[in-house]
Backbone as JSON, one array per atom type, in Angstrom:
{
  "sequence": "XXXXXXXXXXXXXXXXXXXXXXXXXXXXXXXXXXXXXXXXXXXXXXXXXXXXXXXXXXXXX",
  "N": [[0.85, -1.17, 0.0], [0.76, 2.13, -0.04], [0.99, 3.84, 1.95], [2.85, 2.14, 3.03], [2.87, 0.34, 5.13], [1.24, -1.22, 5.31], [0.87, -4.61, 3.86], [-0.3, -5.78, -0.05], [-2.08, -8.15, 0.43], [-2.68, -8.28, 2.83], [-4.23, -5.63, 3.13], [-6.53, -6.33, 1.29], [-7.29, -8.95, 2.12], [-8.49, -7.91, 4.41], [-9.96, -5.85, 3.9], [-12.19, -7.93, 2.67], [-13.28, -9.49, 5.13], [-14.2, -7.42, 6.58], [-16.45, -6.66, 3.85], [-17.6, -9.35, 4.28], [-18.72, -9.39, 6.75], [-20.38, -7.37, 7.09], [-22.14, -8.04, 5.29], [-23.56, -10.0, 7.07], [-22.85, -12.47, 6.85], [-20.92, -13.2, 8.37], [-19.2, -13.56, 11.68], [-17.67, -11.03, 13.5], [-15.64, -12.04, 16.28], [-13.32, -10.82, 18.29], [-10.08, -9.44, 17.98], [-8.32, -10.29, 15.09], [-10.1, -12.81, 14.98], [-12.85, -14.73, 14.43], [-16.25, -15.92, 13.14], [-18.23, -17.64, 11.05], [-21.6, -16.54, 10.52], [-24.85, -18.31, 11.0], [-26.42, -17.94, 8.38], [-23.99, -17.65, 7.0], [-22.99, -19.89, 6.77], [-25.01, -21.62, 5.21], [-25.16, -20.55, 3.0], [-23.26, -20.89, -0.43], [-20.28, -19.85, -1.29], [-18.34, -18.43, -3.51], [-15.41, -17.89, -5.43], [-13.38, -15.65, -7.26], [-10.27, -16.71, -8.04], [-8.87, -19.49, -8.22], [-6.37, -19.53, -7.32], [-6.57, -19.45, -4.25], [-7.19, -20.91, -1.41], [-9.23, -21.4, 1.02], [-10.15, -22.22, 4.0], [-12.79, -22.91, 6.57], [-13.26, -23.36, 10.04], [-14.88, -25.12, 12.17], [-15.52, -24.32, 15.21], [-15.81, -25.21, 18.62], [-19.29, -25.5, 19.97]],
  "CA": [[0.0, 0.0, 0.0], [1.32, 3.49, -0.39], [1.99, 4.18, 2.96], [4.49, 0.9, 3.31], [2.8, -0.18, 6.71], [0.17, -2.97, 5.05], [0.95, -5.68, 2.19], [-1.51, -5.67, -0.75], [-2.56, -8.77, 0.73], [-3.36, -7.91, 4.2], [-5.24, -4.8, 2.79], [-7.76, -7.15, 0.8], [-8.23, -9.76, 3.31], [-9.23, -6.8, 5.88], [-11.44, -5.49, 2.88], [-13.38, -9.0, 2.17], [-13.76, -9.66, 6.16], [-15.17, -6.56, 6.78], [-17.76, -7.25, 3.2], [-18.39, -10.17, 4.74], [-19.44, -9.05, 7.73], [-21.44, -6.53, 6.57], [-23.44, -8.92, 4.82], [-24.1, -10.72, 8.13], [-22.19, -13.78, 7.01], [-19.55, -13.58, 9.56], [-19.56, -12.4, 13.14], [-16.63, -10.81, 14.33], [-15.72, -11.89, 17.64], [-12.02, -9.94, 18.79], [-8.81, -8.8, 16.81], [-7.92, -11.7, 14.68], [-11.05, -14.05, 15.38], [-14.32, -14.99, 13.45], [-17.08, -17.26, 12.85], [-19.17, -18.11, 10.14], [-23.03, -17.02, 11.35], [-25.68, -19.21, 10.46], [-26.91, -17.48, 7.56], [-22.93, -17.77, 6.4], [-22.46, -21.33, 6.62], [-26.08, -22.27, 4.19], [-24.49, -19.38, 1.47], [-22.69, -21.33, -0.82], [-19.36, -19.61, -1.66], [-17.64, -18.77, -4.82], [-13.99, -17.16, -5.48], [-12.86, -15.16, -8.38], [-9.46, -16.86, -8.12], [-8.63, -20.79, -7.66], [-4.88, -19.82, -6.35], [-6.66, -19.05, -2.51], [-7.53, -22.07, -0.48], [-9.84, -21.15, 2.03], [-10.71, -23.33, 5.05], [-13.91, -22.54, 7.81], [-13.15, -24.34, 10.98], [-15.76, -24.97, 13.34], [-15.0, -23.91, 17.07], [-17.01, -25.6, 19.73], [-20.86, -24.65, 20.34]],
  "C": [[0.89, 1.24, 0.0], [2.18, 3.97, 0.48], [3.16, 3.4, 3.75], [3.65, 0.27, 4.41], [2.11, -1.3, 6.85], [0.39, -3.46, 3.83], [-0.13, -4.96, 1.51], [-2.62, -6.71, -0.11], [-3.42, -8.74, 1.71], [-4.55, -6.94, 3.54], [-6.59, -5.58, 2.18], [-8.09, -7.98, 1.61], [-8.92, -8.89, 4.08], [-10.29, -6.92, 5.02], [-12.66, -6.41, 3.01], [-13.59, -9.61, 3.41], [-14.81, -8.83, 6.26], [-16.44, -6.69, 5.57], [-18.94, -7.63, 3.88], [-19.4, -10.15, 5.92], [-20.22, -8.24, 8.01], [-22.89, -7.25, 6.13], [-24.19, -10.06, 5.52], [-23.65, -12.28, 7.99], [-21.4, -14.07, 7.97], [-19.72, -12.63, 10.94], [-17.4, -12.4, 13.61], [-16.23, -10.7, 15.77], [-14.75, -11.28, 18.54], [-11.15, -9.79, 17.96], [-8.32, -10.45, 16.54], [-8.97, -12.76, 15.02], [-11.88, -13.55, 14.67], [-15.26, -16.0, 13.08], [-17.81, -16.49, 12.14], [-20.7, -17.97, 10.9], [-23.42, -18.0, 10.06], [-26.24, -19.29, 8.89], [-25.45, -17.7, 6.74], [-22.44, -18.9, 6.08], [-23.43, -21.6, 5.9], [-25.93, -21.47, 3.47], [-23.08, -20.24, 1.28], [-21.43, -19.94, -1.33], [-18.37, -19.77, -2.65], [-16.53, -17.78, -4.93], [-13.79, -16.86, -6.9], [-11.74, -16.17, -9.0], [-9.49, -18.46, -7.77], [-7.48, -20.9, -7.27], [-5.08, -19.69, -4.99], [-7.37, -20.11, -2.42], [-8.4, -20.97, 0.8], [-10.53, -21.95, 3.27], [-11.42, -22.7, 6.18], [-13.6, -23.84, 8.8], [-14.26, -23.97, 11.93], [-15.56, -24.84, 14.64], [-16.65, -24.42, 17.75], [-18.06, -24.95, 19.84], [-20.91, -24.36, 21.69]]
}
């Protein structure tokens, strides 16, 4: 990024968390943490790109 202090990378992951969580798919629970709401896990998911692997882990109920 411009000002040196965030990758390109970092900058877009932030970006497509925050999206996501806009769109009530994801609940943000503290710095660096996240779950999948309910409404986020029965929305099928599709990627521009097939070079990013993406894995949802389930954390205890």
């Amino acid at each position: 990024m411009p000002s040196g202090k965030q990758t390109v990378l970092s900058n877009r992951t932030q970006r497509a968390k925050s999206y996501i969580a806009k769109a009530s798919l994801l609940r943000i629970t503290g710095r660096g943490r996240f779950v999948a709401t309910q409404r986020g896990q029965n929305r099928p998911m599709t990627m521009r790109s097939t070079s990013v692997q993406v894995t949802w882990t389930v954390l205890g109920r």
